[in-house]
C-alpha positions, -999 to +999 in steps of 0.1 A: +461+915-514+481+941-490+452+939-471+459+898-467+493+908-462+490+934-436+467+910-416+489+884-418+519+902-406+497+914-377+490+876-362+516+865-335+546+839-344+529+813-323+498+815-343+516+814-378+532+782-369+496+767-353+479+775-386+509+759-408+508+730-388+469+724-392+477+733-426+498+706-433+482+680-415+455+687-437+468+683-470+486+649-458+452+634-448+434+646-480+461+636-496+467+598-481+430+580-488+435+591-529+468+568-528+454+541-512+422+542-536+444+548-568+467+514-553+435+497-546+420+500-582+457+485-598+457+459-577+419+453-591+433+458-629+465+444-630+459+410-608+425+399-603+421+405-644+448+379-642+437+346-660+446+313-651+465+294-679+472+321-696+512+330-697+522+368-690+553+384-693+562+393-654+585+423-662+551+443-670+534+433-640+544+467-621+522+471-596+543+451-572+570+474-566+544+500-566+527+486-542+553+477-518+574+506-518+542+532-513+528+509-487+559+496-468+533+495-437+510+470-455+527+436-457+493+420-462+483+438-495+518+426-509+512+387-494+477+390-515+495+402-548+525+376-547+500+348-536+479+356-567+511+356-590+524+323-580+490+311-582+487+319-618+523+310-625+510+274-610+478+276-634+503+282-665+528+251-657+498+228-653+483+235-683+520+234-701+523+199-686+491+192-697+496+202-734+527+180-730+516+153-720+490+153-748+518+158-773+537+132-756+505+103-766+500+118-796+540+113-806+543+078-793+546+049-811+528+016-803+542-017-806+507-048-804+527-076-789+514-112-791+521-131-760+539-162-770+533-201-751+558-197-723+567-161-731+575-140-699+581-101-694+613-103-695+614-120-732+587-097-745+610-069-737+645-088-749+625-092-782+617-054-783+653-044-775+644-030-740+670-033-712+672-055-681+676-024-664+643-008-672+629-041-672+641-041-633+625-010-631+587-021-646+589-051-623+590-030-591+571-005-601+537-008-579+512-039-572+498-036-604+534-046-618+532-082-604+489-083-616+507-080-646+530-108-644+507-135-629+481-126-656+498-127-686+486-154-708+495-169-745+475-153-772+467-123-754+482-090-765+506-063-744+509-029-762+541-013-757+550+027-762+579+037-778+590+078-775+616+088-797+623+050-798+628+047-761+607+024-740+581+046-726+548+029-715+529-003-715+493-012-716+474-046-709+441-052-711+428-074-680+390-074-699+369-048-718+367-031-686+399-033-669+439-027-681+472-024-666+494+006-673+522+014-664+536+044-675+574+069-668+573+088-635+599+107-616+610+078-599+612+049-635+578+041-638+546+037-618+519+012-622+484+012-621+456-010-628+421+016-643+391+006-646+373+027-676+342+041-674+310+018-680+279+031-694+245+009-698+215+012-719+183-009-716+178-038-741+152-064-749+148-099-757+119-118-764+107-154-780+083-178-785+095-216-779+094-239-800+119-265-797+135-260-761+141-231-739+180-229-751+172-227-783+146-198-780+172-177-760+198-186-785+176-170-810+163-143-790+202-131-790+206-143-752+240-153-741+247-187-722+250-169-692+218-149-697+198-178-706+213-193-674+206-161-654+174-164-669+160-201-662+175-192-624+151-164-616+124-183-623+139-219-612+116-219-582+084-220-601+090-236-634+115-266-638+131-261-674+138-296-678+100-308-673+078-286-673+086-265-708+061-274-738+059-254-770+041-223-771+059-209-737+072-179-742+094-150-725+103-114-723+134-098-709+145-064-702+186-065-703+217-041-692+237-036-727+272-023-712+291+003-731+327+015-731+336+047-744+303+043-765+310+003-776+297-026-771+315-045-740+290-068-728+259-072-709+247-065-673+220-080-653+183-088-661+163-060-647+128-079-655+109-109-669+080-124-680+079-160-685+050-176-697+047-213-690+018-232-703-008-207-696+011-194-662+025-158-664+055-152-640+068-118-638+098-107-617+114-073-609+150-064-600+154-043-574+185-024-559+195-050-537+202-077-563+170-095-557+141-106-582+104-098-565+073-099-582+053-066-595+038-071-560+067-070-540+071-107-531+100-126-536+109-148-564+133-166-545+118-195-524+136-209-495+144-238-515+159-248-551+134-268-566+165-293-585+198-294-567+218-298-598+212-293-637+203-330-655+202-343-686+172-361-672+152-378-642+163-415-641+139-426-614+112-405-598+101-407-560+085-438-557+077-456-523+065-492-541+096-489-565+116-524-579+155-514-567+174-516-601+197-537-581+190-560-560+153-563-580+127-562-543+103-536-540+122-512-520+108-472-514+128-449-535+125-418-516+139-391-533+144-383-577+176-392-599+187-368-616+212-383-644+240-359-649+275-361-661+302-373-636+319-337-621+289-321-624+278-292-603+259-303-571+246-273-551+228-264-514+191-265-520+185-239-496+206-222-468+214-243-437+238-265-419+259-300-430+246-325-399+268-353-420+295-355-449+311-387-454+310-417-471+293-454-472+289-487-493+254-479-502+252-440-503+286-436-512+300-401-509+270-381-495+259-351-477+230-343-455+226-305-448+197-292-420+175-262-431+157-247-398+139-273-379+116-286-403+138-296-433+164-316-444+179-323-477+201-353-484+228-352-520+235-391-526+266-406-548+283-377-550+317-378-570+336-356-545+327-338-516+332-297-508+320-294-475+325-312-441+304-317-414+295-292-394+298-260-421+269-234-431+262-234-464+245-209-484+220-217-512+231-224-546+270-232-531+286-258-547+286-288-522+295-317-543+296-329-580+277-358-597+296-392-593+287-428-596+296-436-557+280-466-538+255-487-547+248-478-586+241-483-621+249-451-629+263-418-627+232-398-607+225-374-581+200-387-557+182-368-539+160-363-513+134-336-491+124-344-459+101-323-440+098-330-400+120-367-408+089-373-436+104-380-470+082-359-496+086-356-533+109-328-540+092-321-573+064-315-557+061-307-522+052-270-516+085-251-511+082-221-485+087-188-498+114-160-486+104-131-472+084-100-491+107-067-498+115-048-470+083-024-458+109+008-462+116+001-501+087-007-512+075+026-522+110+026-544+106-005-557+069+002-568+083+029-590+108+008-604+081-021-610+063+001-627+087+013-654+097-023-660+065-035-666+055-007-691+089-017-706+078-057-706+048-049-724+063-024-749+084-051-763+058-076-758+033-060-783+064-054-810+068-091-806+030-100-810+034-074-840+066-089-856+047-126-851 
């Protein structure tokens, strides 16, 4: 150790302080990196291990003085420890609000209010001690607000939420899949019409007729509007009024609609067999809201094959016909369909009104062009829809059944002409629409092919149950 000493006291000045210095400067850098690691690994523990929703008490969070004050340099380390603070401060009041808010439902208190014959918001809410002032306040508050006033109507029900006995929200249901709410917001109350989720789930229908069509779907469990829906897909090829004889029989596939898991309703016909005498029809849906065949063809011809649903045809096309009137032989070049005055009379097929007006023999009537070839003529119409001139589409109400001109009877006659020939619309041969479009049918082949498998499945458990 003297020996260290001795050598030592032998070095210059200048060297002593060169060697302290290097000294020094050594321990500080050796010295630096373990702080910044042992900064580096709290910030790991202590904010990254930080979970969102979770409330912490701040005062232990210590690591940010820590941080700062040992790094003053290193604004950016401190930016990333504050951010992730307020970010799971944020995380923590949502969830609270949430928890609230589900508290809040779960405390309310819901009034079912009948809606009276003349009854008006304002009443419903004078009869349920609610002010003018937060009536005021619910009137303005959104578009949905004044859906809510033009819709209301007698024997319908409002529900109104009461929190700790003050007016708090308001629901009415527009249908099973549509209400109104309108609920307290920062600013009095904020309105909103929601639409709630809709599932669907395939169903199945099927009978054997044996009376009439109507009756068969009846039975089968088919709504009005299905068994509508139903004769329409098929209304180019069989005419239910004339052509259905005992024995006929069909087989849907159906959309069963579901909200929040009950029932609600039913959706479209995704496919159909229809069996009439002997003939087997069978029509797809596909994505575009059209019926084709398991081929691809469509079921929809360019032309209805009636204009109008009858009770019955009153006089067929006839050219050696005795008019009912005047009793000479005079052509009758179209079909009378009887029908209840105000019935229904719609476009055949899509095309152009060449006339619309009104005579002593046709009485009100309208002609309507279809391409070059065609033209369809709607005789003794009650009232008229469109005027001379307009574009029609198929199946568009035009007119309704009247007794107009020179009659016996209430009656839609009508008439098919192709190139200025009168033929018989029952049955001259209607032109079809065009196939599926070359780019879908790969798609719609798939989807065919389910359906049919489906067809068949509840065809043999019909054939079984039989």
């Amino acid at each position: 150790m003297r020996g260290l000493t001795r050598f030592w006291s032998d070095f210059p000045t200048l060297h002593k302080v060169y060697i302290g210095f290097i000294t020094l400067v050594m321990v500080i850098a050796l010295w630096l990196p373990l702080e910044d690691a042992s900064a580096s690994k709290q910030n790991d523990s202590s904010t990254t291990s930080l979970k969102p929703g979770v409330r912490y008490d701040l005062s232990t969070l210590e690591v940010v003085p820590s941080t700062v004050e040992n790094n003053k340099g290193s604004a950016t380390d401190a930016n990333e420890v504050s951010d992730a603070l307020e970010n799971t401060i944020e995380s923590t009041q949502a969830v609270d609000l949430t928890e609230q808010d589900i508290e809040n439902n779960a405390q309310i208190e819901w009034r079912s209010v009948k809606i009276e014959k003349n009854d008006n918001l304002a009443k419903i809410f004078e009869r349920n001690k609610i002010s003018a002032k937060t009536l005021l306040q619910v009137s303005q508050s959104g578009p949905a607000a004044n859906t809510l006033i033009n819709k209301m109507r007698p024997g319908q029900t409002i529900e109104l939420g009461f929190l700790d006995n003050q007016f708090d929200r308001l629901m009415y249901p527009l249908s099973k899949f549509e209400f109104i709410e309108i609920t307290t917001s920062e600013n009095g109350y904020y309105a909103q019409q929601v639409t709630r989720a809709v599932d669907t789930k395939h169903a199945f229908a099927a009978a054997v007729i044996k009376s009439n069509f109507w009756n068969a779907g009846v039975q089968a469990g088919l709504n009005d509007t299905q068994i509508m829906n139903l004769a329409n897909i098929f209304g180019w090829d069989v005419d239910f009024a004339l052509d259905i004889r005992e024995g006929d029989s069909f087989t849907v596939v159906y959309e069963e609609l579901l909200v929040e898991g009950e029932h609600a309703g039913y959706g479209n016909i995704l496919a159909a067999e229809f069996v009439n005498q002997g003939d087997a029809f069978t029509a797809i849906r596909h994505n575009d809201g059209n019926y084709y065949t398991p081929e691809g063809n469509s079921m929809r011809k360019a032309f209805l094959r009636a204009p109008v649903n009858f009770k019955y045809i009153s006089s067929s096309f006839n050219p050696r016909r005795l008019h009912p009137v005047t009793g000479r032989v005079a052509p009758h070049r179209g079909i009378d369909y009887a029908a209840r005055t105000g019935t229904p009379v719609v476009a055949a097929g899509d095309g152009k009104v060449i006339k619309s007006g009104y005579n002593s023999l046709n009485g009100n009537y309208v002609f309507i062009q279809h391409g070059k070839e065609y033209v369809t003529k709607y005789l003794h119409l009650h009232k008229r829809y469109v005027r001379t001139g307009a574009k029609v589409k198929q199946n568009q109400k035009i007119g309704t059944v009247g007794a107009t001109g020179r009659v016996t009877g209430a009656h839609l006659h009508y008439e098919f002409l192709v190139n200025g020939v009168h033929r018989n619309p029952k049955t001259v041969q209607l032109p079809k629409a065009l196939p599926i479009e070359s780019s879908e049918k790969q798609e719609f082949m798939a989807i065919a092919t389910n359906m049919m498998s489906l067809l068949q499945t509840n065809k043999n458990v019909l054939l079984a149950a039989n």
